[in-house]
C-alpha positions in Angstrom: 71.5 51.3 -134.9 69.6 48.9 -132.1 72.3 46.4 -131.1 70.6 43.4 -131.8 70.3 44.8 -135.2 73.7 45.2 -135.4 74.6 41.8 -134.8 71.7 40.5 -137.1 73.3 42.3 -139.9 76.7 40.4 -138.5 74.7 37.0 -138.4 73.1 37.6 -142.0 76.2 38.0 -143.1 78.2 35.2 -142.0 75.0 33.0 -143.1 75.2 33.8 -146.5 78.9 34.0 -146.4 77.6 30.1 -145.9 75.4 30.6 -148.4 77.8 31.9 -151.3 79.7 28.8 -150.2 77.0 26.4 -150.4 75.5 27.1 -153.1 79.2 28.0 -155.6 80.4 24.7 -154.7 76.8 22.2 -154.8 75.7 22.8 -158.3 79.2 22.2 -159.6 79.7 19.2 -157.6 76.7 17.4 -157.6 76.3 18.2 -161.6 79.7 18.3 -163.1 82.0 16.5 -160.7 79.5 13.6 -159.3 78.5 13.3 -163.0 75.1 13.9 -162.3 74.2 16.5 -164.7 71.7 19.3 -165.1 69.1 16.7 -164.2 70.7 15.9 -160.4 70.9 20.4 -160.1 67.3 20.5 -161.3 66.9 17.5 -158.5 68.1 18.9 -155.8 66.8 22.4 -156.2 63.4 21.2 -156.6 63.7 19.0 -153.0 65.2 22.5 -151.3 61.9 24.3 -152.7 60.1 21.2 -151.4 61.3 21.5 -147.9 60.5 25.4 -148.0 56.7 24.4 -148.4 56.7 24.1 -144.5 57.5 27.6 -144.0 53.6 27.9 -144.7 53.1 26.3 -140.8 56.2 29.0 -139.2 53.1 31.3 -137.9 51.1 28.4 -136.3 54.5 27.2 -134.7 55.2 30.6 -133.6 51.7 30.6 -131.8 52.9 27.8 -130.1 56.3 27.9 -129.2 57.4 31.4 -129.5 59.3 32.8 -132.7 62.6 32.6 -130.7 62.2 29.1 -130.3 62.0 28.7 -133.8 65.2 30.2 -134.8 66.8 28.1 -132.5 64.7 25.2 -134.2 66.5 27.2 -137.5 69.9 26.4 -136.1 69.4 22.3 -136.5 70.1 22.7 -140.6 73.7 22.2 -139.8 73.3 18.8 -139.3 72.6 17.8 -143.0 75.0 19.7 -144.2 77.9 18.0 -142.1 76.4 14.5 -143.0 76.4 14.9 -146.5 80.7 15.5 -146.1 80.3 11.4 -146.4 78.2 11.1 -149.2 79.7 10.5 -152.8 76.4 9.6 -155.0 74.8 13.3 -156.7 71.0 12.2 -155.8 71.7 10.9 -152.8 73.5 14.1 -151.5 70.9 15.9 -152.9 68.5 13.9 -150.7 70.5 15.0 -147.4 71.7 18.9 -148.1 67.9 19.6 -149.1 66.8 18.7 -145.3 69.0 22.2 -144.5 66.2 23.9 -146.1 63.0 22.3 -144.0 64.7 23.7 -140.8 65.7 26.8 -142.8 62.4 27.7 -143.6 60.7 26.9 -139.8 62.7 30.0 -138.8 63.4 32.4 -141.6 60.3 34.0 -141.2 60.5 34.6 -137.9 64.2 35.9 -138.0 62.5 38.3 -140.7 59.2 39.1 -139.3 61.7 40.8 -136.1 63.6 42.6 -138.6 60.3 44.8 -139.5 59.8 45.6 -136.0 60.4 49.0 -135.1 60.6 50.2 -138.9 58.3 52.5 -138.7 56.6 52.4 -142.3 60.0 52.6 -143.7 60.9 48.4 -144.4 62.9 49.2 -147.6 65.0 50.8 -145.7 64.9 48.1 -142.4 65.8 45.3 -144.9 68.2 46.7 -146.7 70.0 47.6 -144.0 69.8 44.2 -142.6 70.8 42.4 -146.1 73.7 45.0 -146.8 76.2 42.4 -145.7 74.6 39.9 -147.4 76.2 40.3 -150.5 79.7 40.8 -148.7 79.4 37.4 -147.4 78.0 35.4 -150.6 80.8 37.4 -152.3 83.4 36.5 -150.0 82.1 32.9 -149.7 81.8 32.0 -153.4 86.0 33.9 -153.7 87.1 31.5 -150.8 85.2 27.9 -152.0 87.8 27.2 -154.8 91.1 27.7 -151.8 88.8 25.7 -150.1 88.3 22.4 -152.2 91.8 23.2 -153.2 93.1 22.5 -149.8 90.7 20.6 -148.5 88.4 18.8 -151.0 84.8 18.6 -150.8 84.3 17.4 -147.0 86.3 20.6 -146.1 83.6 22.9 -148.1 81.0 21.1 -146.7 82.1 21.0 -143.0 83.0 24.9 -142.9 79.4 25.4 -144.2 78.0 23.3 -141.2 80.0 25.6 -138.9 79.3 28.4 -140.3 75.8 28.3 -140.3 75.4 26.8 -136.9 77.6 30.1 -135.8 75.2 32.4 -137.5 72.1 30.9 -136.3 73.5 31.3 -132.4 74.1 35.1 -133.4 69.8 34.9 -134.3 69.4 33.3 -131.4 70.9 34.9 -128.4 69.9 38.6 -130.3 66.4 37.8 -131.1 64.8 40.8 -130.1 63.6 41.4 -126.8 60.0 42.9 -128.0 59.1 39.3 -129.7 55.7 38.6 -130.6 55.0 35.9 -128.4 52.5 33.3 -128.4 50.3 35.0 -125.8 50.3 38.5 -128.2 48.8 36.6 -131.2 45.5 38.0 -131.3 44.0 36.1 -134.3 44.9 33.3 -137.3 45.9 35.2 -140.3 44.5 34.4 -143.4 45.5 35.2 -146.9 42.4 36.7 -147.9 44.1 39.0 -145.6 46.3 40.6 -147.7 44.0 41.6 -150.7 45.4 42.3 -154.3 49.1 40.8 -152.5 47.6 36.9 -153.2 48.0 38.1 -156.7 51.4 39.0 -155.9 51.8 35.5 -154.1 50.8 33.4 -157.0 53.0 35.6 -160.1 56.0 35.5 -157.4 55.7 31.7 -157.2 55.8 31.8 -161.4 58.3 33.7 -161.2 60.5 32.0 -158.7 60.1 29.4 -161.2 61.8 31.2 -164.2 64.8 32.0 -161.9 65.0 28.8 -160.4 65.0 27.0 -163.6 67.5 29.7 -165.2 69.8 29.3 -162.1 69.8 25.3 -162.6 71.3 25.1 -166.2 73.5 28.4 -165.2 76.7 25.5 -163.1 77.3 23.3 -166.1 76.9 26.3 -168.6 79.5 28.3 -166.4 81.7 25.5 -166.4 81.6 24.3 -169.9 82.7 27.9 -170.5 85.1 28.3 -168.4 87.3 24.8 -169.6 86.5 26.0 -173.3 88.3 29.5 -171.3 91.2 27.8 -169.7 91.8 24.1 -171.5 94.8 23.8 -169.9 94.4 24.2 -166.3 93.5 21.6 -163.2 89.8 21.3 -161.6 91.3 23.0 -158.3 91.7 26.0 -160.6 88.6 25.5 -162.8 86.7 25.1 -159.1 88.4 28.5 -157.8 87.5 30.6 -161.4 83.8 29.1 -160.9 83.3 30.2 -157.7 84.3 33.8 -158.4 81.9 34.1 -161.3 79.0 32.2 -160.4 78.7 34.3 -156.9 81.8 36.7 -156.0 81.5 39.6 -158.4 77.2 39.4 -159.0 77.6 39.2 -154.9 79.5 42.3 -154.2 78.0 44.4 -156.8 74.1 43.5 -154.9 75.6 45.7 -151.9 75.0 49.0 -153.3 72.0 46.9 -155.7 70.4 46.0 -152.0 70.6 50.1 -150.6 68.6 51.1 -154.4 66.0 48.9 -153.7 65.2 49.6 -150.5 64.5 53.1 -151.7 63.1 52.5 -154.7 60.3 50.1 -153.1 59.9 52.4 -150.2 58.6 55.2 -153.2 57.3 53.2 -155.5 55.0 50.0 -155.9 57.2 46.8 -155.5 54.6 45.5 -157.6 56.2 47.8 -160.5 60.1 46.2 -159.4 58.7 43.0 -159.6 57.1 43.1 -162.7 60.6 45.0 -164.1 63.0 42.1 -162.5 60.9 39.3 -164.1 61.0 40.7 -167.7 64.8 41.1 -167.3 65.1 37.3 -166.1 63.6 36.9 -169.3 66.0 38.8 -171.2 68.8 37.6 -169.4 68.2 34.0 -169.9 68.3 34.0 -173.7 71.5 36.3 -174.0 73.4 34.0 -170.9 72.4 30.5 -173.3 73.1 31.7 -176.9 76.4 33.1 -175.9 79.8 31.6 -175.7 83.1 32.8 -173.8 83.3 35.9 -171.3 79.6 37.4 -172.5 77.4 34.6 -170.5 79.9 35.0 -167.9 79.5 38.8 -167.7 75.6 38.1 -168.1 75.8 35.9 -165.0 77.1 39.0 -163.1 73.6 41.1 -163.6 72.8 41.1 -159.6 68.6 40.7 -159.9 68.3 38.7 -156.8 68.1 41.3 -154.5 65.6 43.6 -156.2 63.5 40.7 -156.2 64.1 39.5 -152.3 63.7 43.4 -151.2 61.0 43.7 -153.3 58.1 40.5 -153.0 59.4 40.7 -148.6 58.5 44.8 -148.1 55.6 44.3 -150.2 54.5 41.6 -147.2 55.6 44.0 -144.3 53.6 46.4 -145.6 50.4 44.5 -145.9 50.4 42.9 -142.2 50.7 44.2 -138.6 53.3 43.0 -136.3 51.1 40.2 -135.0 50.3 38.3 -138.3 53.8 39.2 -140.5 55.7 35.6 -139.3 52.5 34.1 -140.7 51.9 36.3 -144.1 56.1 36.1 -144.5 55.8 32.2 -144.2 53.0 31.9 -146.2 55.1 34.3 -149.1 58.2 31.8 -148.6 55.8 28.6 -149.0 54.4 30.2 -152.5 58.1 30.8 -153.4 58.8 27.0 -152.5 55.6 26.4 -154.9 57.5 28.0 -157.6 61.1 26.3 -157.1 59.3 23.1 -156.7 57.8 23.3 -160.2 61.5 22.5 -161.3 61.3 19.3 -159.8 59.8 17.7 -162.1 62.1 18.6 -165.2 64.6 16.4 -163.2 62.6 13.3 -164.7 63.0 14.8 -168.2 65.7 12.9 -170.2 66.1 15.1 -172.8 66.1 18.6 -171.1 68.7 21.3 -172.7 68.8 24.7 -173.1 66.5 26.0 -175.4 63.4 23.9 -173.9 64.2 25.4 -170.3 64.1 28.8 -172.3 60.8 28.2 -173.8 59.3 27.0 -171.0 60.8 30.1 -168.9 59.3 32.8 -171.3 55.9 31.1 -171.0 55.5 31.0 -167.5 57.3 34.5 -167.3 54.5 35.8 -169.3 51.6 34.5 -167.5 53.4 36.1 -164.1 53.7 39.6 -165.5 49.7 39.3 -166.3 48.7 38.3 -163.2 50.9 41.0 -161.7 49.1 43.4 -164.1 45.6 41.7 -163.5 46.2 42.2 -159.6 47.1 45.8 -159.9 44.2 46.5 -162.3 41.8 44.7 -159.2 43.0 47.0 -156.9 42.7 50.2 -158.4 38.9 49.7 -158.6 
């Protein structure tokens, strides 16, 4: 393995060691413990997704600056995320961790777009390798966030995730690949008309970014309502540690070997196919995690589906651009994502949301998806 890919795989890591961190202890805290509900979760998702519209502009940037310079643009996203250690009210802090994401999605694509370099036609197998930590890390993360709190309270969580993804950005940064496409080697503006049958793939991805996004809202108060109905008894240190390993430690560490599967599998077969496949079990899923009580919504919770679809929807771009135009096609990909996750935004507003009409309104959208994802593959096989 290249050394800089080496210590990309060390950088991913620790980032979404931040990651499992970040995301275990926000949706319990801004929804259970600052009282502000699913509707403060469904908030300050939709504002992240907001944020992530920008990644559409990461290929004109990239043109102009460079893509190193935008990773190191990347690294400023630890400065919400320290700030908001001294905020107490759940939309407020929702305001300030959601600005992680805008200089999140400036440099992801570039940090991805130099992971398919080199891969020589085989980007399953390039991305998995550089994810296969990934899961380590949000496993590790979302295990340690309870000792955390525990020892330190929420300030502590939310200062180690500033540090920690600050030190992982550095790692992007002074490893960024030496054979960089660089302002100068941009030969032309990419387009999405670019990429065919794939804008069909863009538009059912944002729908179904949507289904998961709105699943993963409702899943901190539902974990947590089972887990005191679990353990009456105990303190919310321990509820907070217990959370943490169920909502991301296990489903984490069992998306290592998850990640390796689907590199292979969409390196043979259509990620079109995966997709389709990961968004009727989302489906599925949904219904079983909110109509069940006890361990069997926690087990449910454990499914790991994320990485199928992240491995999937991101080779499907590498292999439908060129080295020159794959920051731009891999922004515009994250910006239709953001589309999806910023549909949840507005069930925030909704006073009377519960389970069953997030449900209804999943399987709906779910099914348009899979027929566009079926419509685009019927269009290309003309």
């Amino acid at each position: 393995m290249e050394i800089w890919r080496l210590f990309y795989s060390i950088a991913a890591t620790m980032e979404f060691l931040m990651w499992g961190v970040y995301f275990a202890f926000t949706r319990r805290y801004v929804g259970v413990e600052l009282g502000g509900g699913i509707q403060a979760v469904l908030f300050l998702t939709g504002l992240e997704w907001l944020y992530m519209l920008f990644a559409a502009v990461a290929g004109k940037l990239a043109r102009l600056l460079g893509e190193k310079k935008l990773v190191l643009i990347g690294s400023l996203g630890f400065l919400p995320l320290a700030t908001s250690a001294f905020v107490r009210n759940p939309y407020l802090i929702s305001l300030v961790l959601s600005l992680t994401s805008l200089a999140w999605s400036f440099s992801w694509p570039a940090i991805m777009s130099s992971v398919f370099m080199t891969a020589k036609e085989r980007f399953g197998r390039a991305y998995s390798l550089f994810t296969i930590g990934t899961g380590f890390g949000w496993s590790i993360g979302s295990f340690i966030m309870g000792f955390i709190y525990l020892a330190g309270g929420p300030k502590a969580v939310l200062l180690l995730c500033s540090v920690l993804y600050l030190l992982s950005y550095l790692l992007f940064y002074f490893f960024f690949p030496v054979g960089e496409v660089s302002s100068e080697e941009y030969r032309s503006e990419f387009r999405i008309s670019q990429l065919g049958g794939l804008k069909y793939v863009f538009i059912a991805y944002s729908l179904l970014v949507f289904c998961r996004e709105a699943y993963f809202s409702v899943v901190p108060i539902k974990l947590s309502a089972e887990i005191s109905r679990l353990f009456p008894e105990e303190s919310v240190g321990f509820h907070y540690i217990v959370y943490g390993i169920v909502y991301g430690g296990l489903t984490a560490f069992l998306s290592v070997p998850v990640r390796l599967l689907a590199g292979a599998l969409v390196d043979r077969y259509d990620p079109r196919t995966i997709l389709k496949l990961s968004l009727a079990s989302y489906i599925a899923l949904y219904w079983v995690f909110t109509l069940t009580e006890g361990l069997i919504p926690i087990l449910v919770w454990q499914v790991p589906l994320y990485p199928v679809v992240d491995t999937a929807i991101n080779v499907a771009i590498a292999k439908n651009s060129t080295d020159e135009s794959r920051t731009h096609a891999l922004g515009v990909g994250l910006a239709f994502s953001a589309l999806g996750g910023l549909f949840v935004l507005p069930l925030s507003a909704y006073p009377h949301i519960d389970l069953f009409s997030v449900g209804t309104l999943i399987t709906a959208v779910g099914v348009v998806s899979l027929a566009i994802l079926g419509y685009g593959k019927s269009k290309a096989l003309r």
